[in-house]
ROVOMI-533173 format. One line per 5 residues: number of its first residue (from 1); their letters; for each residue x, y, z of N, C-alpha, C. Coordinates in steps of 0.02 Angstrom, whole numbers, plus 50000, padded with zeros to 5 digits. Example, Ala and Ser with C-alpha at 12.3 -4.5 7.8 and 13.67 -1.06 7.14 Angstrom:
2
1) AS) 50660/49716/50390/50615/49775/50390/50660/49835/50390; 50642/49888/50354/50684/49947/50357/50645/50002/50394
END
This chain:
276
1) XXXXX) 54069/55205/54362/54069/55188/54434/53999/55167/54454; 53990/55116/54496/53970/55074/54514/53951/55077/54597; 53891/55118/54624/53870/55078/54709/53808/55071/54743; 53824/55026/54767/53757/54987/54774/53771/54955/54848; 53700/54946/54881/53735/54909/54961/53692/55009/54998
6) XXXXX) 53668/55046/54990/53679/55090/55027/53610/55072/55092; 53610/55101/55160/53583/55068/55217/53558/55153/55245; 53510/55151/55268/53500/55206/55324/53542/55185/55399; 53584/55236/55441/53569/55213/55478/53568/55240/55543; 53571/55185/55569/53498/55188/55650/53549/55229/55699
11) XXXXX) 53533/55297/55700/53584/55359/55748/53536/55337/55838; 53498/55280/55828/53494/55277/55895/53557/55230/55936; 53587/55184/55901/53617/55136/55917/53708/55143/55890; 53757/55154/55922/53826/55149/55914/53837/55101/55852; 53850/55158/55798/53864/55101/55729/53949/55066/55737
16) XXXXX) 53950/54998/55732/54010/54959/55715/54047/54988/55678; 54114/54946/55703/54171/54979/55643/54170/54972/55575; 54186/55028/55549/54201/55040/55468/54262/55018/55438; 54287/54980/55380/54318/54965/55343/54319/54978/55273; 54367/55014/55243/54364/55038/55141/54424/54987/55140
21) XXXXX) 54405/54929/55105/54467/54890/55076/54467/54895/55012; 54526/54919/54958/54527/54922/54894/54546/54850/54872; 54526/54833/54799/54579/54780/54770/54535/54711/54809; 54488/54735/54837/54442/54660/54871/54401/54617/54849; 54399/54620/54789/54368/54564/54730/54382/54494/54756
26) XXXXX) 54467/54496/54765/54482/54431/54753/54561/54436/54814; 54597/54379/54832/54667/54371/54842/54693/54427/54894; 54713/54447/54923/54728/54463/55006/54683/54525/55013; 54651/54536/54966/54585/54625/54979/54526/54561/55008; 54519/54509/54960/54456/54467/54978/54454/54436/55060
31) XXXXX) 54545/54405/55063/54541/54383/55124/54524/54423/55193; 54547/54501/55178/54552/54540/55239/54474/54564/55239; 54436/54566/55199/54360/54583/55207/54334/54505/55253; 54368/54475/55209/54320/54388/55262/54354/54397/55350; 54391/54402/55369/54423/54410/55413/54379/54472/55476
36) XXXXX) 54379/54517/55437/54329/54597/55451/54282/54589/55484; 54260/54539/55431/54187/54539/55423/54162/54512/55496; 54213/54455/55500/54201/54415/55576/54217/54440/55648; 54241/54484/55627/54271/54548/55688/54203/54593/55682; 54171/54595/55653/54081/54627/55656/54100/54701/55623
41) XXXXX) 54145/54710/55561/54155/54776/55544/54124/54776/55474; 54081/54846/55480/54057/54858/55429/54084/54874/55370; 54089/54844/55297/54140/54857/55247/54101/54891/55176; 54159/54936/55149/54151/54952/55101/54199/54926/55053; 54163/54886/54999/54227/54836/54947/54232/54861/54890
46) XXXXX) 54294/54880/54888/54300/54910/54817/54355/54895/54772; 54318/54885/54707/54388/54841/54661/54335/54864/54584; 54359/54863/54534/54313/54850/54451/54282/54786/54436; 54301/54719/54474/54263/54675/54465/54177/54679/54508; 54135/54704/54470/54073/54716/54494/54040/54637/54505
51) XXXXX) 54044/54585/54455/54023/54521/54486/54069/54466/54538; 54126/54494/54543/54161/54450/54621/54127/54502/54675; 54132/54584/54664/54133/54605/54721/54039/54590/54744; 53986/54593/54712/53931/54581/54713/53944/54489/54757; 53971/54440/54731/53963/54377/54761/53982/54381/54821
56) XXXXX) 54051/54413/54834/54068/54429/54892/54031/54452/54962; 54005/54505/54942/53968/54550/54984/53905/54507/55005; 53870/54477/54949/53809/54429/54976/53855/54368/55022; 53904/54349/55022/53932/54283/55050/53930/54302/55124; 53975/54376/55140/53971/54399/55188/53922/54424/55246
61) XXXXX) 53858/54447/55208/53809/54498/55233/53757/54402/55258; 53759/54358/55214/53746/54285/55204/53774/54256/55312; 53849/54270/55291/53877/54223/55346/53878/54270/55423; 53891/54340/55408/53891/54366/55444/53832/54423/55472; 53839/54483/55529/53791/54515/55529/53809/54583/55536
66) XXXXX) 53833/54581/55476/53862/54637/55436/53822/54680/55378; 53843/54741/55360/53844/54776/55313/53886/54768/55263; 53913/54748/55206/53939/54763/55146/53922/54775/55080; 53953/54837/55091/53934/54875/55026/53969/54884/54979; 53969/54893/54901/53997/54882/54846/53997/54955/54812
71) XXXXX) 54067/54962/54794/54087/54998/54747/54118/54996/54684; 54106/54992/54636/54146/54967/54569/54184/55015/54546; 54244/55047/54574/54292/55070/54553/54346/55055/54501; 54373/55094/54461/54439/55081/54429/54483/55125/54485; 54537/55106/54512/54575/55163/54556/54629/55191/54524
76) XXXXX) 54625/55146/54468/54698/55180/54410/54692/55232/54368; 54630/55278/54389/54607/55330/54334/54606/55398/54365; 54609/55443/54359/54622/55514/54382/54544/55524/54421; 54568/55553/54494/54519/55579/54515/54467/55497/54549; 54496/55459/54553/54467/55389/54568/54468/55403/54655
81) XXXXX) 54521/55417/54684/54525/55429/54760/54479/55481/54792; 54464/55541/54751/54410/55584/54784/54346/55536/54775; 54342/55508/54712/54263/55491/54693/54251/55429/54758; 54315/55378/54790/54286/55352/54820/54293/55381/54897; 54316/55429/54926/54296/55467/54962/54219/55508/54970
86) XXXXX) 54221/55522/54894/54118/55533/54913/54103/55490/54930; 54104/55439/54903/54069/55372/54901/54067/55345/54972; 54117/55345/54996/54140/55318/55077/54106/55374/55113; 54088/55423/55115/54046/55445/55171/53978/55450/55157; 53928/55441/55117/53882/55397/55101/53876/55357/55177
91) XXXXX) 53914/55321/55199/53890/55277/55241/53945/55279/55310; 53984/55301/55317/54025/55342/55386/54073/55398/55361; 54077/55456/55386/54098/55509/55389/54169/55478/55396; 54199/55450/55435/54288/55426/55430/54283/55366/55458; 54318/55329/55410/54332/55254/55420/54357/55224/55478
96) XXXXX) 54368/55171/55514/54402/55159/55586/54457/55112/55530; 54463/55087/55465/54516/55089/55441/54493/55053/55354; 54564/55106/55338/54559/55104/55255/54625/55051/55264; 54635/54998/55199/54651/54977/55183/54684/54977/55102; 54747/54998/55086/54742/55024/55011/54787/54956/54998
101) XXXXX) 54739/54914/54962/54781/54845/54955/54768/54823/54855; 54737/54872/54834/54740/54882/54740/54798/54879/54729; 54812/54825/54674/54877/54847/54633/54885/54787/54579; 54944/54772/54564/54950/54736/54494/55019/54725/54476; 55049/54696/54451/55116/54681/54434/55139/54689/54368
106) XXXXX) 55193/54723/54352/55214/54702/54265/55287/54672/54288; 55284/54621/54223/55341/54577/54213/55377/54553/54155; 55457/54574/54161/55475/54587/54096/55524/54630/54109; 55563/54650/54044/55601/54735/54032/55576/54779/54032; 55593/54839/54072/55552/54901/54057/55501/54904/54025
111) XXXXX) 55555/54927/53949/55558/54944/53885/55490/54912/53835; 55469/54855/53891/55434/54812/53860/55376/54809/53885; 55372/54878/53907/55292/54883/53924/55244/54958/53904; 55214/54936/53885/55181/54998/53876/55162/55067/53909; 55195/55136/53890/55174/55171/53916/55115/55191/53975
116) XXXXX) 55053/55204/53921/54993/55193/53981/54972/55137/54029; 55007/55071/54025/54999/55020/54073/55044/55059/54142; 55122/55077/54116/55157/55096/54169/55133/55153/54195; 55106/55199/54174/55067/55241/54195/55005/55236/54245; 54940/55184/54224/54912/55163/54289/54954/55116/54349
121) XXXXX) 54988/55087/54333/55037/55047/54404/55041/55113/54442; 55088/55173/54424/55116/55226/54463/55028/55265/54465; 54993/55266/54454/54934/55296/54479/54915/55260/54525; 54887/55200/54523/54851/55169/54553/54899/55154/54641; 54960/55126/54622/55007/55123/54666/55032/55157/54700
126) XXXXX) 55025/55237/54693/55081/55294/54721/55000/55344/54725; 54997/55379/54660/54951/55439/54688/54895/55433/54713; 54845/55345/54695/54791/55338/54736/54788/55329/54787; 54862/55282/54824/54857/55276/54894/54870/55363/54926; 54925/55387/54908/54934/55453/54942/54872/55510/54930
131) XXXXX) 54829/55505/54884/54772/55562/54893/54735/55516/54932; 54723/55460/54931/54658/55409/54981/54693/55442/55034; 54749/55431/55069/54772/55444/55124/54756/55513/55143; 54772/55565/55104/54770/55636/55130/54687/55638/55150; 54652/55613/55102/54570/55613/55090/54545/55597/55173
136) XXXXX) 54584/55528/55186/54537/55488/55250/54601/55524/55306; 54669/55526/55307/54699/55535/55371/54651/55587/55409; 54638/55661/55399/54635/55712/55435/54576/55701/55475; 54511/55653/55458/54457/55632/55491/54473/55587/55559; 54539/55543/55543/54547/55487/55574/54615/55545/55655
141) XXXXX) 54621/55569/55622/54682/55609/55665/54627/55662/55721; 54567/55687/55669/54515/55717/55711/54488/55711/55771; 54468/55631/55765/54444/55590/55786/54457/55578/55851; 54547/55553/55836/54609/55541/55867/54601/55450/55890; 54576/55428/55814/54598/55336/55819/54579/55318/55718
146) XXXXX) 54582/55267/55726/54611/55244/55665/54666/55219/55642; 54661/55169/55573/54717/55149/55541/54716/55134/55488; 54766/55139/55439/54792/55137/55376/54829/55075/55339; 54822/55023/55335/54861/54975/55284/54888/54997/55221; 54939/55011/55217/54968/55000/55136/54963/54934/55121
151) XXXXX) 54954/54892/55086/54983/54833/55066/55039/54814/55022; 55097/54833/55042/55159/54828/54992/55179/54754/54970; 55247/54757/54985/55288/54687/54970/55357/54690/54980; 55378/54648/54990/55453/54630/55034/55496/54650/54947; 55458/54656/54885/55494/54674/54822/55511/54740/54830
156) XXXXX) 55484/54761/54876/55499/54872/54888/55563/54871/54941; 55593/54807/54945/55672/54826/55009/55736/54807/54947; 55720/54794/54905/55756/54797/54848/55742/54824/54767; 55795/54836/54718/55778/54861/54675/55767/54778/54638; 55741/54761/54587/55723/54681/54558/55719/54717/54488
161) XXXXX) 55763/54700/54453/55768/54703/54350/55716/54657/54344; 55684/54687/54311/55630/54644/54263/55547/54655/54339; 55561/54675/54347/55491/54702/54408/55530/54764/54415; 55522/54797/54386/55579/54872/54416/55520/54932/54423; 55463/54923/54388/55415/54948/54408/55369/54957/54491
166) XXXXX) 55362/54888/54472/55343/54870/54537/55377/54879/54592; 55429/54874/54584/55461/54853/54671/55474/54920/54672; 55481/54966/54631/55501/55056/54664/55443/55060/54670; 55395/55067/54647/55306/55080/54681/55321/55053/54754; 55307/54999/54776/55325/54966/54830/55374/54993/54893
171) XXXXX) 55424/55007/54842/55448/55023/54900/55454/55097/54927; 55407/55152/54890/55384/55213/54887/55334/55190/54945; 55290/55135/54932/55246/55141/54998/55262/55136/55046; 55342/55064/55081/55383/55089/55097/55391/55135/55136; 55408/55162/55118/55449/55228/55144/55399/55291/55167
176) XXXXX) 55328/55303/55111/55274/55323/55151/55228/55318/55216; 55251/55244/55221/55210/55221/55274/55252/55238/55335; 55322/55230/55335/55356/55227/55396/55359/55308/55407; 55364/55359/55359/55360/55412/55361/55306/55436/55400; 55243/55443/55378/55158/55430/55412/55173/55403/55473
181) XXXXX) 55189/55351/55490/55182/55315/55558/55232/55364/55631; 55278/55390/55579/55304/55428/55639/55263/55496/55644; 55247/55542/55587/55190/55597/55608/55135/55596/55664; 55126/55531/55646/55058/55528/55688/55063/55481/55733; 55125/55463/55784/55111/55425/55838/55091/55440/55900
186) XXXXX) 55070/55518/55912/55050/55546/55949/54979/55551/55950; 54941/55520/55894/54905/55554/55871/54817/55504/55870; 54837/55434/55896/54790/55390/55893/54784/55346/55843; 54816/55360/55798/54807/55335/55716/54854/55291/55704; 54875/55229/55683/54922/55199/55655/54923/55161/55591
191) XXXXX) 54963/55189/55552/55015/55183/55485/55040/55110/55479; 55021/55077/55436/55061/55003/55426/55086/54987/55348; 55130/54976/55333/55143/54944/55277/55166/54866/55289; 55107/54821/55241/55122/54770/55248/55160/54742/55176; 55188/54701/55197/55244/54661/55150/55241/54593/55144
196) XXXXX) 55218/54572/55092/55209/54478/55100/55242/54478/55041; 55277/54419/55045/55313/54383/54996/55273/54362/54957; 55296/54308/54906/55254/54250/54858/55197/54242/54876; 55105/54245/54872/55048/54233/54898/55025/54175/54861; 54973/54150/54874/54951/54094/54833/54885/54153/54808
201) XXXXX) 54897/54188/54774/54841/54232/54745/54847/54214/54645; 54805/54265/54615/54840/54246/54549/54866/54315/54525; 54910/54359/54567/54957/54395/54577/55011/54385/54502; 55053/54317/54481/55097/54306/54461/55069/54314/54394; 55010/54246/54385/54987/54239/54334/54957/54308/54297
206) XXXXX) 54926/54356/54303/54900/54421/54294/54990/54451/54263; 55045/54441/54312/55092/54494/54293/55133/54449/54232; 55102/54396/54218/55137/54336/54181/55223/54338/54206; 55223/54317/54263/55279/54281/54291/55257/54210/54318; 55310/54180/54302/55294/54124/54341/55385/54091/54371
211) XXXXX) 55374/54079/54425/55445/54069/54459/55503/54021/54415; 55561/54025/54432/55562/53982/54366/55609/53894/54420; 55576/53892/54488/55583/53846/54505/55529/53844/54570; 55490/53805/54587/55442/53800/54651/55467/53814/54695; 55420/53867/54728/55438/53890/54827/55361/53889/54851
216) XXXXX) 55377/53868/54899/55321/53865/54945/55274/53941/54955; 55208/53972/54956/55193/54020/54957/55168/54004/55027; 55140/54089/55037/55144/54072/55093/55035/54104/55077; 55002/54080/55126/54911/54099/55100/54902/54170/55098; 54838/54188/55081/54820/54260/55098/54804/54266/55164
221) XXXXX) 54774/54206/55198/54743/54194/55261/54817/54229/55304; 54876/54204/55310/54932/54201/55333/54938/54284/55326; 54930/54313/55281/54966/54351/55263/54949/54416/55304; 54832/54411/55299/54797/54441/55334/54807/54454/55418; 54793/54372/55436/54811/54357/55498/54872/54395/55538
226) XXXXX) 54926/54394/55511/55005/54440/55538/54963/54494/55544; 54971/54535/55471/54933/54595/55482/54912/54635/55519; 54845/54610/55523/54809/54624/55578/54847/54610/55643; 54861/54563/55662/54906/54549/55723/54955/54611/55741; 54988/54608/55701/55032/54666/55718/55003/54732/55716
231) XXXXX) 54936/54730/55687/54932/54806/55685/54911/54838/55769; 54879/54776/55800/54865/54785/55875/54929/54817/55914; 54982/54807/55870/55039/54802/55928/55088/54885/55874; 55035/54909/55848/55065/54955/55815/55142/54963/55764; 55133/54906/55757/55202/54886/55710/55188/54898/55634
236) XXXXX) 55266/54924/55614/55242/54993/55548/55249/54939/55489; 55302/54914/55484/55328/54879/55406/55342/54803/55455; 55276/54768/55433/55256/54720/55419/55266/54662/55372; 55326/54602/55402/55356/54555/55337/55313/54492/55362; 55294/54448/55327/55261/54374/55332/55309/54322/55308
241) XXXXX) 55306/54286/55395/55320/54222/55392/55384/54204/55377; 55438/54166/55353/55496/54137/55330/55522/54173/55289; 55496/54176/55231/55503/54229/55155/55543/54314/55186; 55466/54331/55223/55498/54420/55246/55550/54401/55306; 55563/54363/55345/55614/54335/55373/55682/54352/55368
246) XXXXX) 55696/54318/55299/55764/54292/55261/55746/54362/55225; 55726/54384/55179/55718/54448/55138/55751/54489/55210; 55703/54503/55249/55746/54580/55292/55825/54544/55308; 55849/54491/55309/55923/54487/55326/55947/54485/55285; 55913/54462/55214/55976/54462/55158/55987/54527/55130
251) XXXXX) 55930/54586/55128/55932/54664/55101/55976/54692/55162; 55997/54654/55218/56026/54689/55276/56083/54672/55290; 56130/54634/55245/56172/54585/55287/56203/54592/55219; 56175/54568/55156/56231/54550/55096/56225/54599/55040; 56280/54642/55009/56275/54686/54961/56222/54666/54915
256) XXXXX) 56203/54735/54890/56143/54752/54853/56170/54722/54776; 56211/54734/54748/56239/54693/54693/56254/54609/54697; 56248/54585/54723/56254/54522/54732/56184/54491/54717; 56140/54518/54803/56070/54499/54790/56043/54515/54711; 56048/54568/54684/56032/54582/54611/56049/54546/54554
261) XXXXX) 56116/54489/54566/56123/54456/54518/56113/54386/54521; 56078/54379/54595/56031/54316/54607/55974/54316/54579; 55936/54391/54585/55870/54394/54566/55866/54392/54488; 55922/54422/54452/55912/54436/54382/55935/54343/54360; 55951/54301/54397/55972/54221/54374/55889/54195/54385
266) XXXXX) 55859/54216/54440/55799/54186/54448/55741/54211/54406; 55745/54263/54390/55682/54292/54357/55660/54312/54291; 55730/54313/54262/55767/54330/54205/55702/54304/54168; 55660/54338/54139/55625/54306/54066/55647/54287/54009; 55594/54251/53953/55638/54215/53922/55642/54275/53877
271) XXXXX) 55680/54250/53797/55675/54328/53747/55637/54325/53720; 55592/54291/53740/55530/54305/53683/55464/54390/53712; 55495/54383/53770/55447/54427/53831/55480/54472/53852; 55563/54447/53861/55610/54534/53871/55606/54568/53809; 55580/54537/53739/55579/54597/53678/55530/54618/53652
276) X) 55475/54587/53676/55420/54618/53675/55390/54683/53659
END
């Protein structure tokens, strides 16, 4: 582990808002720090790529008149959520909002993936966001303001063969988030799980999927933008654009076996990768 970026600071003057975005190297963690940044919030970026998150942070601290600071985390490793909880109060005692937007895709059959890979997805995906959460909620509830992004996907309102990993992670956050959001609506704090469809990130390429006919994606910019938008208006499970649209009516409207044997026509790998 990796941090660097640390600041004294000035207890004469009301410090700006705080931001911990995970997964911000690159692709909707990168976009929501650029976005932040211009809203004048001070960020902490954390991802294992130590030379994006280093370019980053100078681009920002460069364009804006900001603080960003760098953490070189793995979040897929035991005990990764406390370490960046030390790390995060280093420079504010409780965040005005965490962002748990780390994650990764496998693609394929089960069967056809390796143990310890499936093993960090469900770490990184499930127990880092829920100990980050327990770690930062009780400060933010203290407080009595704050907020929380999951960053899910419209793949967690269905079960998907051949992403079957993923989309139950997903849709565990899901169901966490809307859970959270009702605890604490009394409470100043609001809970969001966001859900974007297809991104123009390299999301696919990383999980080696690739569609097996062109759809329009929709940006990270797009994806950020909602987001945030809605989070003003305290709205929990968050879909983008056309894509989360048609997804919440078709998981709502047409049996779950049907949709499943659309998805398994579309996604179906070839056999060289389901036997893997």
């Amino acid at each position: 582990m990796i941090v660097a970026g640390e600041r004294v600071l000035d207890m004469t003057t009301s410090d700006p808002p705080f931001a911990i975005i995970t997964g911000a190297s690159r692709g909707i963690g990168a976009e929501y720090a650029r976005v932040l940044a211009g809203q004048g919030y001070d960020l902490l970026l954390v991802a294992r790529d130590e030379e994006r998150l280093t370019q980053l942070s100078h681009e920002l601290e460069t364009n804006q008149s900001i603080h960003a600071h760098v953490c070189v985390l793995d979040l897929a490793q035991p005990q990764s959520a406390h370490q960046l909880f030390v790390v995060a109060r280093n420079y504010r005692l409780t965040p005005d909002l965490l962002i748990n937007n780390a994650g990764f895709g496998l693609y394929g059959e089960f069967v056809s993936h390796s143990l310890p890979r499936i093993q960090e997805m469900l770490h990184l995906h499930i127990q880092t966001v829920v100990e980050s959460t327990r770690l930062f909620l009780p400060g933010m509830i203290e407080r009595g303001s704050g907020a929380i992004i999951n960053v899910s996907s419209i793949a967690g309102m269905l079960p998907m063969p051949y992403l079957a990993e993923y989309a139950a992670t997903k849709a565990f956050l899901n169901s966490f988030s809307e859970a959270l959001a009702e605890e604490t609506q009394s409470t100043g704090v609001h809970i969001q799980a966001c859900c974007p469809g297809q991104t123009e990130t390299d999301f696919h390429a990383s999980a080696g999927f690739q569609p097996s006919s062109p759809i329009s994606m929709q940006t990270a910019s797009q994806v950020v933008r909602v987001s945030l938008a809605a989070l003003q208006k305290n709205q929990t499970v968050v879909t983008i654009g056309w894509q989360g649209t048609l997804w919440s009516l078709l998981t709502n409207w047409v049996p779950k076996k049907i949709l499943m044997k659309e998805i398994i026509r579309k996604i179906r790998p070839p056999l060289g990768l389901a036997q893997k």
